[in-house]
C-alpha positions in Angstrom: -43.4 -6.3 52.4 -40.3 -5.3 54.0 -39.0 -1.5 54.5 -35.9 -1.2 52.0 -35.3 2.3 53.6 -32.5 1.0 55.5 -30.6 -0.7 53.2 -31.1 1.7 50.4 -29.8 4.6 52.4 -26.6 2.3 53.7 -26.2 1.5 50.3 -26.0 5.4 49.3 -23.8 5.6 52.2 -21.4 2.8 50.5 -21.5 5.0 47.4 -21.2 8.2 48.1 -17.9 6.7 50.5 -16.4 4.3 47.9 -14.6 7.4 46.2 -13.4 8.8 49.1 -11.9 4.9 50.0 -10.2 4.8 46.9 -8.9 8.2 47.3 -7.5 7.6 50.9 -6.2 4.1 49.5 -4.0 5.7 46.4 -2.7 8.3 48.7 -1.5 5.7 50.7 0.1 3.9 48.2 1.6 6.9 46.6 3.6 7.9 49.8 4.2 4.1 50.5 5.8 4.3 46.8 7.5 8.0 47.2 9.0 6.9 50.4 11.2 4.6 48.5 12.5 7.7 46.0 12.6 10.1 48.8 15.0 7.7 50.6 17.1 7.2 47.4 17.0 10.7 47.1 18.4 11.1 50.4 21.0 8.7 50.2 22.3 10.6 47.0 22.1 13.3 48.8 24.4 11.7 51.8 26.7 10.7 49.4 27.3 14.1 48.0 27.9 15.5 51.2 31.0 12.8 51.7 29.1 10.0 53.7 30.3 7.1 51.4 29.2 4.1 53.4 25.5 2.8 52.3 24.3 2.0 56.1 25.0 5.5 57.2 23.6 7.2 54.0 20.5 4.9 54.8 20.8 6.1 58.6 21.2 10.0 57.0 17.2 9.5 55.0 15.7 8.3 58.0 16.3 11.1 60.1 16.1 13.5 57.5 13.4 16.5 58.3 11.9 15.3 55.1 11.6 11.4 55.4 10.2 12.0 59.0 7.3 14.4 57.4 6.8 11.8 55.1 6.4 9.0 57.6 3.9 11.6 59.3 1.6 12.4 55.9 1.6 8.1 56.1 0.5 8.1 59.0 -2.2 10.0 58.4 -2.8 8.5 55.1 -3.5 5.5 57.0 -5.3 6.4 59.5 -7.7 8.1 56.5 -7.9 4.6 54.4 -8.5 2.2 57.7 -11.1 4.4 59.3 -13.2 4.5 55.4 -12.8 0.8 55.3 -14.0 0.5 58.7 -17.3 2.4 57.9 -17.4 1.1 54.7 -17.4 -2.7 57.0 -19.9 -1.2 59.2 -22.6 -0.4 56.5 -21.8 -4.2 55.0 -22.8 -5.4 58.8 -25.7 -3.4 59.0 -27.1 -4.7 55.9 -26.6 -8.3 56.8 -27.8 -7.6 60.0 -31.4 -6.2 57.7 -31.0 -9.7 55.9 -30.8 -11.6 59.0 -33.9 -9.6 60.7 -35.7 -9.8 57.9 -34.9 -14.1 57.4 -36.4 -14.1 60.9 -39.6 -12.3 60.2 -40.5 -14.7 57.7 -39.6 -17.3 59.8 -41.6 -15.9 62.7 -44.6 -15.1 60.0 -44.5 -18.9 58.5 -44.4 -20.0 62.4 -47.5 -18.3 63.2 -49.0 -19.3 59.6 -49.4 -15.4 59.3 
């Protein structure tokens, strides 16, 4: 019979580090989605200090102290989610890989009429 050790503890693995995915993916998506208000925000802001034209209000957000700490809590956002997934990836491969060792055995087994 074959050893489900392995695969049961990558399995806990995937579980115990599919909230934390979904975490790091919603925190992404939240400052993907604030960076849009934050730049309107910005704009308004630009505006109210007498810069009328649209491009350089738009030119103001970006190099506003805030919409540059923004871009750098995204950046780290991502980082968070992609490195996750990547595990996450990694504990799918190592499974398949089980599978495939495992195909092989029987293989190897019915070969040898064991």
């Amino acid at each position: 019979m074959a050893d489900l050790k392995p695969v049961e503890e990558t399995l806990q693995y995937m579980r115990d580090k599919a909230r934390a995915f979904a975490k790091a993916k919603s925190d992404r998506v939240h400052i993907e989605q604030y960076r849009k208000s934050l730049k309107a925000k910005l704009m308004v802001e630009a505006e109210q200090h007498g810069i009328t034209a649209a491009n350089k209000q738009e030119v103001y957000a970006y190099a506003h102290k805030d919409y540059i700490e923004l871009l750098d809590g995204l950046q780290v956002a991502v980082h968070e989610e992609t490195l996750l997934a990547q595990n996450l990836k990694a504990a799918e491969l190592r499974i398949e890989l089980w599978r495939t060792e495992q195909a092989n055995n029987r293989l190897e087994r019915k070969g040898y009429n064991a």
